[in-house]
C-alpha positions as CSV (number, residue, x, y, z in Angstrom):
1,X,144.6,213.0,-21.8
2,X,145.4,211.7,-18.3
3,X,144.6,214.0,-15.6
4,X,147.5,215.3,-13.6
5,X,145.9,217.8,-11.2
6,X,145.8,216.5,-7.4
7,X,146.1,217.7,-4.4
8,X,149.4,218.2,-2.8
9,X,149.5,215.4,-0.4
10,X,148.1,213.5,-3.0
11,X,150.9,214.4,-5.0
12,X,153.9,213.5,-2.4
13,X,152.3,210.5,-1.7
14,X,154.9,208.3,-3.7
15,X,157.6,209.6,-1.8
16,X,158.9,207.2,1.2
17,X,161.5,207.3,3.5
18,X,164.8,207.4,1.9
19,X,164.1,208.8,-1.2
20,X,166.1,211.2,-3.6
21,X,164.1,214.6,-4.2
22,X,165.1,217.4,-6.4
23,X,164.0,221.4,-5.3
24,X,164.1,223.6,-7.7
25,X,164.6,227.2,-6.6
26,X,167.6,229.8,-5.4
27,X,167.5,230.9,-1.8
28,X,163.9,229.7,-1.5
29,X,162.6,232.3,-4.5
30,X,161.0,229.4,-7.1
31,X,160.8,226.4,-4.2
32,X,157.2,225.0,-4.4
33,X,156.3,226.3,-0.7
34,X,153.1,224.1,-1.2
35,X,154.6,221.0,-2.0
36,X,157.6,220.9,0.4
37,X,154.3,221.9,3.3
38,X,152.7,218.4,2.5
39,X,156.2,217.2,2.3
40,X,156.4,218.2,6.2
41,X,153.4,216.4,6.9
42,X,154.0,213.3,5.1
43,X,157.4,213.7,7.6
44,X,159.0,211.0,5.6
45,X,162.5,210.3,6.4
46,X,166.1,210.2,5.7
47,X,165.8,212.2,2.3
48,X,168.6,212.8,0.3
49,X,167.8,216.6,-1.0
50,X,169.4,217.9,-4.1
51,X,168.9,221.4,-4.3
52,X,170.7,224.8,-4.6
53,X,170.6,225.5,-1.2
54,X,169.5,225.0,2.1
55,X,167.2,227.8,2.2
56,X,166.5,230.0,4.6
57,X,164.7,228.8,8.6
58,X,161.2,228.8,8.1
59,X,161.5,228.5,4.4
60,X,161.9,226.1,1.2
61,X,163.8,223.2,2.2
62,X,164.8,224.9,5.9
63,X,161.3,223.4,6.7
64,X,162.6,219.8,5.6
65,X,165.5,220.3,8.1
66,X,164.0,221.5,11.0
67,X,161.4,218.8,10.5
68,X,164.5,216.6,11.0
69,X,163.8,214.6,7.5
70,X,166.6,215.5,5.6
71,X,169.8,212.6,5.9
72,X,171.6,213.9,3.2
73,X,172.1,217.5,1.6
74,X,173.4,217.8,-1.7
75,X,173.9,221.8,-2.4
76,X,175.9,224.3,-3.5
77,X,175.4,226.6,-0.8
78,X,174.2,226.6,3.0
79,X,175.1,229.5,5.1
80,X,171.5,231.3,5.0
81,X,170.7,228.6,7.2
82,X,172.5,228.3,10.6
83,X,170.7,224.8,11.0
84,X,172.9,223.3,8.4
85,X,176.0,223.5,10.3
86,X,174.5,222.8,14.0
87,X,173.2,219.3,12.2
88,X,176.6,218.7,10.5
89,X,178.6,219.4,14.0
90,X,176.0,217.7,16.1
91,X,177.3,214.5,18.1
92,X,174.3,212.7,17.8
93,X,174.3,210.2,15.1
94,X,170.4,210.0,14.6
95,X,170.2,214.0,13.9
96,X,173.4,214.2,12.3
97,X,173.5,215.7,8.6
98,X,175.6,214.6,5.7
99,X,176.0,217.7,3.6
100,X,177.8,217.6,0.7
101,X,178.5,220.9,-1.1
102,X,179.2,221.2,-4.9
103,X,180.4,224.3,-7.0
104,X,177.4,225.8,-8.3
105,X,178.0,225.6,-11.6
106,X,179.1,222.2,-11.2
107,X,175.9,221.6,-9.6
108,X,173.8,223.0,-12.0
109,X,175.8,220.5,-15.4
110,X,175.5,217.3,-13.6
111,X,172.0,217.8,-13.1
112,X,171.7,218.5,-16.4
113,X,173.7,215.7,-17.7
114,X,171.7,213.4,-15.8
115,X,168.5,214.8,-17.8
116,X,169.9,214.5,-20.9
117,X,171.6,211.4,-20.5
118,X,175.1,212.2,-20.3
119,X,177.8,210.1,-18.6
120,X,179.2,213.0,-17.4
121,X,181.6,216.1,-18.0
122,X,185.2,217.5,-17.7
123,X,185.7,220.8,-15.4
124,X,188.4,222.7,-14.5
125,X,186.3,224.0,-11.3
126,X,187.7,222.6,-8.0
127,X,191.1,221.4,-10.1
128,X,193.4,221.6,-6.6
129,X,191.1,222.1,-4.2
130,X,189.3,219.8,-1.8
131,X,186.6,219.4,-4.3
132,X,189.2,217.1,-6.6
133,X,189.2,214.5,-3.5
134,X,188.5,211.0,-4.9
135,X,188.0,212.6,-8.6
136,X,189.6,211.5,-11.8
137,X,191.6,214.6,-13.4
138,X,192.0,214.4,-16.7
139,X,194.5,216.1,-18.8
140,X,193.6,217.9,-22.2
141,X,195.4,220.7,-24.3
142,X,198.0,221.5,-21.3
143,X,195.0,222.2,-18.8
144,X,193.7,219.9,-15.8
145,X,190.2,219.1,-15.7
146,X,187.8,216.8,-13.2
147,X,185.6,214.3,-14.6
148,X,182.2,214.9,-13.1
149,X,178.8,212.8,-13.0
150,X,175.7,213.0,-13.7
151,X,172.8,213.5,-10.7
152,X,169.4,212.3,-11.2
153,X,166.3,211.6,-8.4
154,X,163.3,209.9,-7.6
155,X,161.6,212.7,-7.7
156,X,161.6,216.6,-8.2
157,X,159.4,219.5,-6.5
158,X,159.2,222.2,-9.4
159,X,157.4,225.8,-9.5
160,X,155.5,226.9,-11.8
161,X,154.2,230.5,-12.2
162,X,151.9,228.8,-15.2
163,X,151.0,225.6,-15.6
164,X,148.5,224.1,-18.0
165,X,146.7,220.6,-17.9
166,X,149.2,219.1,-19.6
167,X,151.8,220.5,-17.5
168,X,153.7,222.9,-20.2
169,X,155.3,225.5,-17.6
170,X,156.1,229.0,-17.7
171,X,158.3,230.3,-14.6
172,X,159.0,234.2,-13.8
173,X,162.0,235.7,-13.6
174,X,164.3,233.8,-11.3
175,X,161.9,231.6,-10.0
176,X,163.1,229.7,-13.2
177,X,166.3,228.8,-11.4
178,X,167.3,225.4,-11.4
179,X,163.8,223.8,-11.6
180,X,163.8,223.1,-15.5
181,X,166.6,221.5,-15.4
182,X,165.8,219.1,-12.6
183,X,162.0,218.6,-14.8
184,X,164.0,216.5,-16.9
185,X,166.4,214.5,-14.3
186,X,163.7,213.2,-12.3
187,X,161.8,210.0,-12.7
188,X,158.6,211.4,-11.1
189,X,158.0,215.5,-11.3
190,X,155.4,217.0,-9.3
191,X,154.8,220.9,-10.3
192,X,153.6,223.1,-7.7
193,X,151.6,225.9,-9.7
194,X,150.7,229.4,-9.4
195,X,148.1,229.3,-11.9
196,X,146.3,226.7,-14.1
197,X,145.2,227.0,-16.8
198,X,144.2,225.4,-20.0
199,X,146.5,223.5,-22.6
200,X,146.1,226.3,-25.4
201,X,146.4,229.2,-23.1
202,X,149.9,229.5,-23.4
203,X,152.4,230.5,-25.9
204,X,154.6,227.6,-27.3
205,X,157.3,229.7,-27.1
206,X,157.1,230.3,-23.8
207,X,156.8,227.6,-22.5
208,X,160.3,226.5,-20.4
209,X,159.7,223.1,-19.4
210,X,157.2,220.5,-21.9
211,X,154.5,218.6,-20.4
212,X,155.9,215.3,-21.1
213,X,158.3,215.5,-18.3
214,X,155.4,216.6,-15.5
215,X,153.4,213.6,-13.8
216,X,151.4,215.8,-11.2
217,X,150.1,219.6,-11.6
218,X,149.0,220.8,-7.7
219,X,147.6,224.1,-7.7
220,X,147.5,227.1,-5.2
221,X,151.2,227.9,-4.9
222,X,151.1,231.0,-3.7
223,X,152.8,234.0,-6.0
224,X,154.7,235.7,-3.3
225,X,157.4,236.9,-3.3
226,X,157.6,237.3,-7.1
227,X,156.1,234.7,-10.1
C-alpha cells in the first residue's frame, strides 16, 4: 500500500501559483490549521480559494488573505473577516480581491455535483435576485428555477479528527462541514489529521470520507477547538 503520510510542506508542495484549492470547514471550526500554516509559507500566489467562508483574522483561510495569496474568493459568506471587504474596495489592482459570493446551499450542491460528476442542477435560490445575473432560468411545473454548475479544484485541504494509513476519515461534530464533500471534488486531497492511526482501527461505518479519494495524510493537526 503506498504511503501517504508526509509532512505538511511536503504535502502542499504541488501547489503553485494560481491554483484552485478547496478548504473544508465553517467559520474556521474543521479548517486544517496545519495545512493552510505551510500553505503561508509556501506563500504561493494568486489562489482561487473555494471555501465556506473567509474565516476569521488570524484564522483558517484569514491567514491566506492577510498573506496577500488569495486572487480570488469563492464563498458563501465573509463578514467575520473585515479584510475581505478592505481587499475588495482597495484601489490597488495588485492587492485587489475578486470575491464572489454564492448561496450557501448553492455552494454546498455544486461542489457536490462536481464530485459526483454532475453537469449541474436546477434551483430556485437567487430566482430574482442579483445571484440570477448571467444565469439560465429554467421553467418547470409553473416555478422558475437557475441552472447551476458544478465546482471542482486542484486541490482540497480537508480535516480529519481520525485518519488511518489509508486515509478512511472520521470528522467530529461540525468539523465535518463541507470537507467530505470537497474529498471527492478535488483532483489532489491532502488531509490534515488529528490522529493516525492504523487501517483497522476504525469502524467502517464510521468512516465519512473513503481512502480512495485522500493522496496525502499529514499529522499533528491540533484538536482545538473541538474534534
Amino acid at each position: 500500500m503506498k504511503n501517504k503520510i508526509v509532512t505538511a510542506d511536503e504535502a502542499v508542495a504541488r501547489i503553485g501559483d494560481g491554483a484552485t484549492v478547496m478548504v473544508g470547514g465553517f467559520m474556521a471550526c474543521g479548517t486544517p490549521e496545519i495545512l493552510i500554516d505551510a500553505l503561508v509559507r509556501k506563500n504561493v500566489k494568486n489562489l482561487t480559494i473555494i471555501c465556506n467562508d473567509a474565516g476569521v483574522p488570524g484564522r483558517g483561510v484569514g491567514k491566506l488573505l492577510s498573506n496577500g495569496q488569495i486572487k480570488t474568493l469563492i464563498a458563501s459568506h465573509v463578514g467575520l473577516n473585515p479584510e475581505v471587504a478592505e481587499r475588495m474596495n482597495t484601489d490597488d489592482p495588485g492587492d485587489k480581491l475578486h470575491c464572489k459570493l454564492i448561496p450557501q446551499g448553492t455552494l454546498a450542491e455544486r461542489i457536490r455535483a462536481g464530485g459526483s460528476g454532475l453537469g449541474g442542477f436546477l434551483t430556485p435560490t437567487g430566482v430574482g435576485t442579483i445571484v440570477a445575473e448571467g444565469k439560465e432560468v429554467i421553467r418547470r411545473d409553473g416555478r422558475d428555477y437557475l441552472v447551476e454548475f458544478p465546482l471542482k479544484a486542484d486541490f482540497a485541504l480537508i480535516r480529519g479528527t481520525r485518519t488511518d494509513t489509508f486515509g478512511n476519515t472520521v470528522y467530529n461534530g461540525t468539523t465535518r462541514t463541507f470537507n467530505p464533500m470537497m474529498a471527492t471534488a478535488a483532483e489532489y486531497v491532502i488531509v490534515g489529521a488529528c490522529e493516525i492511526v492504523e487501517v483497522g482501527d476504525i469502524h467502517p461505518n464510521d468512516v465519512a470520507t473513503s481512502g480512495i479519494f485522500v493522496d496525502a495524510i499529514v499529522g499533528g493537526e491540533k484538536p482545538w477547538p473541538i474534534g
